[in-house]
Backbone as XML, in Angstrom:
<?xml version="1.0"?>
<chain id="A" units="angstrom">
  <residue number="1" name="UNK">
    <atom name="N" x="18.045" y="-49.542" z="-42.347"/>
    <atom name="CA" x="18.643" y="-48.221" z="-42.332"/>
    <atom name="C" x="20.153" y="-48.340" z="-42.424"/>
  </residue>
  <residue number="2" name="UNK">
    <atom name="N" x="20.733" y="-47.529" z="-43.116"/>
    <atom name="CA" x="22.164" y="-47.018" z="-43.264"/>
    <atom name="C" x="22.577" y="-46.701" z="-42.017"/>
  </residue>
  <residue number="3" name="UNK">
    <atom name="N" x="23.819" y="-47.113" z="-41.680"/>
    <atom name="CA" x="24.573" y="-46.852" z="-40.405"/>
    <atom name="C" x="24.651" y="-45.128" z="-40.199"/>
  </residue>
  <residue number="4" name="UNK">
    <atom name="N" x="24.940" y="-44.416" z="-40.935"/>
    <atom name="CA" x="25.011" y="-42.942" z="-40.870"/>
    <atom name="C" x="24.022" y="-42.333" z="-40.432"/>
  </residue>
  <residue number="5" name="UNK">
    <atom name="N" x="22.274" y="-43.126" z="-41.368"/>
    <atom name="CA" x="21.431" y="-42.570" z="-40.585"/>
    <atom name="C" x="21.281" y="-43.025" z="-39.489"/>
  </residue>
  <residue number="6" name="UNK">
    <atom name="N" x="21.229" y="-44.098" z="-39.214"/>
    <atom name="CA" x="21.318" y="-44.610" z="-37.401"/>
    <atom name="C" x="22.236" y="-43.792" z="-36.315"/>
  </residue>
  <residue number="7" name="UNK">
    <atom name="N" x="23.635" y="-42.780" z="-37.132"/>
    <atom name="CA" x="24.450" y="-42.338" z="-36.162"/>
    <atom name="C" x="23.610" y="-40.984" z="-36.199"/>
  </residue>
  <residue number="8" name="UNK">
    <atom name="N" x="22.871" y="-40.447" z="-37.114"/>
    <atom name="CA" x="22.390" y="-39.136" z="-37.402"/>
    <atom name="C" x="21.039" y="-39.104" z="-36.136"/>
  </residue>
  <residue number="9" name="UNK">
    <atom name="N" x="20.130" y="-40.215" z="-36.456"/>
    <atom name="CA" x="19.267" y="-40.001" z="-35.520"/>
    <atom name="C" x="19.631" y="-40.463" z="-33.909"/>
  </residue>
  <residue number="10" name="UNK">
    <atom name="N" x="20.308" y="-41.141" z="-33.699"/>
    <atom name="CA" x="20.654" y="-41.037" z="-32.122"/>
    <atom name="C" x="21.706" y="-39.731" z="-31.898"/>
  </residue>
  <residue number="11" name="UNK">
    <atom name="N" x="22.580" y="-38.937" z="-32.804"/>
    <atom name="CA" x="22.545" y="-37.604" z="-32.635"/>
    <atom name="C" x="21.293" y="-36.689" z="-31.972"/>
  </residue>
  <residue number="12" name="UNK">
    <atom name="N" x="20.350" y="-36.791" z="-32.913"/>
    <atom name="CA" x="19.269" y="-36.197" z="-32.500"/>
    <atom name="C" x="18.612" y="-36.639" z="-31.631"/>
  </residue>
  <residue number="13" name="UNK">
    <atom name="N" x="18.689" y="-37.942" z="-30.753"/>
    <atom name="CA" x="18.483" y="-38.049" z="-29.717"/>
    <atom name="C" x="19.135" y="-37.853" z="-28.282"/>
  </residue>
  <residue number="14" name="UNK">
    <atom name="N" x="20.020" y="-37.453" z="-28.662"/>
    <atom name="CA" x="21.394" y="-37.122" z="-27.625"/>
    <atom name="C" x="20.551" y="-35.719" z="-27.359"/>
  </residue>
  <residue number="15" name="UNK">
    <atom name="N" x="20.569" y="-35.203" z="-28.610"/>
    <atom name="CA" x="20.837" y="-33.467" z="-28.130"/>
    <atom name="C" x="19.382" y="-33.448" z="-27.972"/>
  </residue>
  <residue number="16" name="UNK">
    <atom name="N" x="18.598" y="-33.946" z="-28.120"/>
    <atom name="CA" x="17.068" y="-33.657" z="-27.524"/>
    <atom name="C" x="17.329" y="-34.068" z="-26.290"/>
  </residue>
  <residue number="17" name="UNK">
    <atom name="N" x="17.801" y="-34.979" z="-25.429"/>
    <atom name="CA" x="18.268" y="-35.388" z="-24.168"/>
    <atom name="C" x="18.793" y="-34.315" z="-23.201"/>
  </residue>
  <residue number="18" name="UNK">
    <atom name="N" x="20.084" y="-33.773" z="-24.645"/>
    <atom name="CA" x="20.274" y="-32.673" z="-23.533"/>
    <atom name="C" x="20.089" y="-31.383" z="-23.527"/>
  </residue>
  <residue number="19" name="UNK">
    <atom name="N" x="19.117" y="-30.992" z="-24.090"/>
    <atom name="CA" x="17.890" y="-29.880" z="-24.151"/>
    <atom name="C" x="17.174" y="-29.971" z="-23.196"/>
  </residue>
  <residue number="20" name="UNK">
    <atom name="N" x="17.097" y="-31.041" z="-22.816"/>
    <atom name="CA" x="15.564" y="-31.277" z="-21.618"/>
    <atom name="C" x="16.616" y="-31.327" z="-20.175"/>
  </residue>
  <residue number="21" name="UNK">
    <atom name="N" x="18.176" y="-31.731" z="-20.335"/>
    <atom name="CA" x="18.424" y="-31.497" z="-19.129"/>
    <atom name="C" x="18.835" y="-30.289" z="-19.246"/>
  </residue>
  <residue number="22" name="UNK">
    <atom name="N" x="19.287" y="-29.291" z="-20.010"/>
    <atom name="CA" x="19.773" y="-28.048" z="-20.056"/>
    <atom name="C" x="18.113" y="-27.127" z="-19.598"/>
  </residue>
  <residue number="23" name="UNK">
    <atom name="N" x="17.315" y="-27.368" z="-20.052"/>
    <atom name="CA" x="16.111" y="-27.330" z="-19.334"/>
    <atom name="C" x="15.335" y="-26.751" z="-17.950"/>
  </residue>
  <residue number="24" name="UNK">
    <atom name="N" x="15.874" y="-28.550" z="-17.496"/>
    <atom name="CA" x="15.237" y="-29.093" z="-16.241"/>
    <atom name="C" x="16.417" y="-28.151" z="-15.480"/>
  </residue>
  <residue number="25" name="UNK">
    <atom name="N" x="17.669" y="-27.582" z="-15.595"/>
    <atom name="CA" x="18.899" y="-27.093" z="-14.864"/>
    <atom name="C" x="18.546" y="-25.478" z="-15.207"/>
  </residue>
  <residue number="26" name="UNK">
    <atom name="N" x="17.998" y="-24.934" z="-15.741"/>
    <atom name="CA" x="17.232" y="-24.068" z="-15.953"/>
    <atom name="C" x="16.005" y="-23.548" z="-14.822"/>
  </residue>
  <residue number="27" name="UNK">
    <atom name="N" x="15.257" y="-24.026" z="-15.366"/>
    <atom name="CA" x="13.984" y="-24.363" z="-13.966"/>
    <atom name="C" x="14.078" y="-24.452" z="-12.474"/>
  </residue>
  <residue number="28" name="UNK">
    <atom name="N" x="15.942" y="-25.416" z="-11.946"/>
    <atom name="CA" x="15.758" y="-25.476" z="-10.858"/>
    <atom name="C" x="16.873" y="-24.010" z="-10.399"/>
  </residue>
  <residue number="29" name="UNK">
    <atom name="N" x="17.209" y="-23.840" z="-11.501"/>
    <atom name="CA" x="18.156" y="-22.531" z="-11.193"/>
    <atom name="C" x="17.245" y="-21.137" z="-11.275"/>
  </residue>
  <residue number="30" name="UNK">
    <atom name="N" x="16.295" y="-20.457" z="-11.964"/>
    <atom name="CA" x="15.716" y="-19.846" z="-12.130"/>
    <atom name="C" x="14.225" y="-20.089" z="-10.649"/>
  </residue>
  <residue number="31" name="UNK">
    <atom name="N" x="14.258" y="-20.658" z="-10.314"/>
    <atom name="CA" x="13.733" y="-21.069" z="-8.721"/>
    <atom name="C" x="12.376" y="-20.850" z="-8.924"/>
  </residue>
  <residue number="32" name="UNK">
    <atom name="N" x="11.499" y="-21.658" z="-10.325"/>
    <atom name="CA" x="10.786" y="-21.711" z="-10.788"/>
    <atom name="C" x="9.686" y="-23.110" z="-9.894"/>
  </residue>
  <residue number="33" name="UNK">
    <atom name="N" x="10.727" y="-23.245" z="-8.942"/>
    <atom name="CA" x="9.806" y="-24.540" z="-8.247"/>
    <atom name="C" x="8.889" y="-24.016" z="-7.877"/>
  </residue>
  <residue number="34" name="UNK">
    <atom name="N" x="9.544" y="-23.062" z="-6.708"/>
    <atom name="CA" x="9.391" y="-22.325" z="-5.251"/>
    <atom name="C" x="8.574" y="-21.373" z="-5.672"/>
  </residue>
  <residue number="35" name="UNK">
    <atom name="N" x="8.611" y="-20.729" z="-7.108"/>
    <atom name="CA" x="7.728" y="-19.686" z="-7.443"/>
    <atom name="C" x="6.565" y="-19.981" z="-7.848"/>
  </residue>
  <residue number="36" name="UNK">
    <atom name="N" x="6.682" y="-20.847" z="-8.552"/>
    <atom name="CA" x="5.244" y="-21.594" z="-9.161"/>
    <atom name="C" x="4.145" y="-22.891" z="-8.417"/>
  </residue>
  <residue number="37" name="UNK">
    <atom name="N" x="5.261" y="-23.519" z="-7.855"/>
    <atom name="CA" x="4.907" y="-24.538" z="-6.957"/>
    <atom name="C" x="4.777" y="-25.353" z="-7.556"/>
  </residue>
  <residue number="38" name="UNK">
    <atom name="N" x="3.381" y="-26.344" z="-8.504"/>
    <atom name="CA" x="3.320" y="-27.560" z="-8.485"/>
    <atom name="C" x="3.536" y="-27.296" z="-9.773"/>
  </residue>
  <residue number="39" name="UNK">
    <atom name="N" x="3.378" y="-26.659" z="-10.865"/>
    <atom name="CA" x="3.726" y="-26.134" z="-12.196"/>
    <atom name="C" x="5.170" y="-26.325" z="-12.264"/>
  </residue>
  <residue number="40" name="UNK">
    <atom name="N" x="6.090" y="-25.768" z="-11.482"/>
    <atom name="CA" x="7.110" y="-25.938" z="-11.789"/>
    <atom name="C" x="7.929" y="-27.586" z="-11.334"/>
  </residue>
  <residue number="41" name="UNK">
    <atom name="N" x="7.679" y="-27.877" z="-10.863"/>
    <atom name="CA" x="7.565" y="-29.630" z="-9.987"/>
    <atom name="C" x="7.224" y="-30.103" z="-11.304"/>
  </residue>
  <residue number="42" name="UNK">
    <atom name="N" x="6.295" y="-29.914" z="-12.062"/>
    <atom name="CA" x="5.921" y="-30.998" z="-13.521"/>
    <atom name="C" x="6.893" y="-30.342" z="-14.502"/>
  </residue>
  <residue number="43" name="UNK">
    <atom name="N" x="6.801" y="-29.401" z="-14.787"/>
    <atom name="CA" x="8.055" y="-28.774" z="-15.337"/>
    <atom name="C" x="9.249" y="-29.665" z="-15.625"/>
  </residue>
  <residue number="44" name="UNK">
    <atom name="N" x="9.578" y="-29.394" z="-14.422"/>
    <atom name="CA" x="11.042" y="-29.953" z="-14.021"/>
    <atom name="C" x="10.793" y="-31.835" z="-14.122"/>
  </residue>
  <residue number="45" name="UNK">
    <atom name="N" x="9.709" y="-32.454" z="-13.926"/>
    <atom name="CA" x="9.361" y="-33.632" z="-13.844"/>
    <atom name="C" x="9.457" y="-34.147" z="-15.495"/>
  </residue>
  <residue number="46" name="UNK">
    <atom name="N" x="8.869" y="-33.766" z="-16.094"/>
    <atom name="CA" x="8.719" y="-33.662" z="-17.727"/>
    <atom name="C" x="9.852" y="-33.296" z="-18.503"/>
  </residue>
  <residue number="47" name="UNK">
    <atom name="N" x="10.690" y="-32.371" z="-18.021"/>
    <atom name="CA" x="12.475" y="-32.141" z="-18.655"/>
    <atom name="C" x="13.370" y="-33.393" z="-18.274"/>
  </residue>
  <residue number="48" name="UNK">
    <atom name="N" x="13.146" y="-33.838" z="-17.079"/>
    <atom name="CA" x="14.285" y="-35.166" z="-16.896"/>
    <atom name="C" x="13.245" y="-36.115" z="-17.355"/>
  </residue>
  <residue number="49" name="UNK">
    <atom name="N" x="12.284" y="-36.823" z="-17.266"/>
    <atom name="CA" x="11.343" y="-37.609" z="-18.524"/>
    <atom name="C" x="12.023" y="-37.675" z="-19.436"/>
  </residue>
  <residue number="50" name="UNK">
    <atom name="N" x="11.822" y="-36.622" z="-20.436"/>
    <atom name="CA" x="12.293" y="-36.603" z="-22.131"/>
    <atom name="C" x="13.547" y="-36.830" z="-21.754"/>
  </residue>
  <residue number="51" name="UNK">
    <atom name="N" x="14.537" y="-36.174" z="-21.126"/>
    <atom name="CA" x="16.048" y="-36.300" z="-20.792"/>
    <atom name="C" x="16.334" y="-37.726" z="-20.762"/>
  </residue>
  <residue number="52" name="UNK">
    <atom name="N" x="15.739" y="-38.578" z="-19.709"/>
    <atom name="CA" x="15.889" y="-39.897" z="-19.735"/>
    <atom name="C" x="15.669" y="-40.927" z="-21.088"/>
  </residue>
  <residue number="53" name="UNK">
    <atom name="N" x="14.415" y="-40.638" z="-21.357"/>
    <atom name="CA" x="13.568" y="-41.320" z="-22.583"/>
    <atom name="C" x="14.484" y="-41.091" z="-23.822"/>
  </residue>
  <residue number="54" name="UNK">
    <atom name="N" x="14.789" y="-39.944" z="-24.217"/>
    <atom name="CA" x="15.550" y="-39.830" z="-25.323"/>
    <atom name="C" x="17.110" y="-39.996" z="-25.358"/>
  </residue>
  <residue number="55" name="UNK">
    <atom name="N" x="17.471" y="-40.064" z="-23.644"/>
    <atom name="CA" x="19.020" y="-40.461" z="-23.769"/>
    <atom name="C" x="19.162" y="-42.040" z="-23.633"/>
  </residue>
  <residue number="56" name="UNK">
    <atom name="N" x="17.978" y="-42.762" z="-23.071"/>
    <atom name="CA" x="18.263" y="-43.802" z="-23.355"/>
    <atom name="C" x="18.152" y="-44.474" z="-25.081"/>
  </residue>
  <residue number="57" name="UNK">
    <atom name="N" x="16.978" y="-44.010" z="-25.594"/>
    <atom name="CA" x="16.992" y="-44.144" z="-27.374"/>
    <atom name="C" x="18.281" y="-43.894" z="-27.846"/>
  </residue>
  <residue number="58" name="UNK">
    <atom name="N" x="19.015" y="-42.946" z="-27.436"/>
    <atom name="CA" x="20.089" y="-42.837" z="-28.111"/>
    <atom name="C" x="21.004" y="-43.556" z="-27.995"/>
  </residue>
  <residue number="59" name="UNK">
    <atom name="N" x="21.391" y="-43.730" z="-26.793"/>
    <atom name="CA" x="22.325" y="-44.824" z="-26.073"/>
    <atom name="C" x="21.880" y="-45.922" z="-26.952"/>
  </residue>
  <residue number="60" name="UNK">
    <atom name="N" x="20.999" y="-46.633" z="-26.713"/>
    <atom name="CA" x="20.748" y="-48.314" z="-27.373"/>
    <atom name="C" x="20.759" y="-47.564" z="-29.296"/>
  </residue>
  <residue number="61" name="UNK">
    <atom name="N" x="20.592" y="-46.747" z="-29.443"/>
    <atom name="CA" x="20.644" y="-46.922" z="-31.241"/>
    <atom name="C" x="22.776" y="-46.536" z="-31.704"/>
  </residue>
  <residue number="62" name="UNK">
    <atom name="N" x="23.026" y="-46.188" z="-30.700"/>
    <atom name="CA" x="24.543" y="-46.161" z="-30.331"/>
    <atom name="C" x="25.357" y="-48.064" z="-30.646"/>
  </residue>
  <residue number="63" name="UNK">
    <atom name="N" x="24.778" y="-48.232" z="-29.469"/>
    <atom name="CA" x="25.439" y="-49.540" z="-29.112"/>
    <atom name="C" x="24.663" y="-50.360" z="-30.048"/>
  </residue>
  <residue number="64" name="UNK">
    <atom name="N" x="23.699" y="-50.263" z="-30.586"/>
    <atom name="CA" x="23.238" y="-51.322" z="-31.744"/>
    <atom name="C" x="23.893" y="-50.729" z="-33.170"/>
  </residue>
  <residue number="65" name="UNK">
    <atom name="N" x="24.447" y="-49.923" z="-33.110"/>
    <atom name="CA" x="24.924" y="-49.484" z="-34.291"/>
    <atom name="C" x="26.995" y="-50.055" z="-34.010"/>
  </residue>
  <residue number="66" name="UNK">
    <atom name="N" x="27.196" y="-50.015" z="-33.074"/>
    <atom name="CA" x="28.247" y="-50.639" z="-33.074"/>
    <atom name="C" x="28.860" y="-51.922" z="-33.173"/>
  </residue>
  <residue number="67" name="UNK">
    <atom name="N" x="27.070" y="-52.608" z="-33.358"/>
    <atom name="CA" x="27.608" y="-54.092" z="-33.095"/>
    <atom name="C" x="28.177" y="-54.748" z="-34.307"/>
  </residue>
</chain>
């Protein structure tokens, strides 16, 4: 792959990252825990997941693209 696309898709892994924490900050603000109970607990469990998962993809296609 072309360096551009390597910077293009860890773009798109950034901002899928921070969709899921814009999300998960959503959920605990909207007090979707407390209202829903264990629904909102996976919710919120599954937004920092992807958040993590896809900010780390991005991160390492970052730093492998810099080397």
């Amino acid at each position: 792959m072309r360096v551009g696309e390597d910077l293009a898709l860890a773009a798109i892994y950034l901002l899928v990252a921070l969709g899921a924490l814009a999300a998960a900050v959503v959920v605990l603000i909207r007090g979707d825990i407390g209202a829903t109970g264990l629904d909102g607990i996976f919710l919120l469990l599954v937004c920092l997941l992807f958040a993590v998962v896809f900010g780390l993809i991005g991160a390492q296609s970052i730093r492998r693209g810099k080397r």
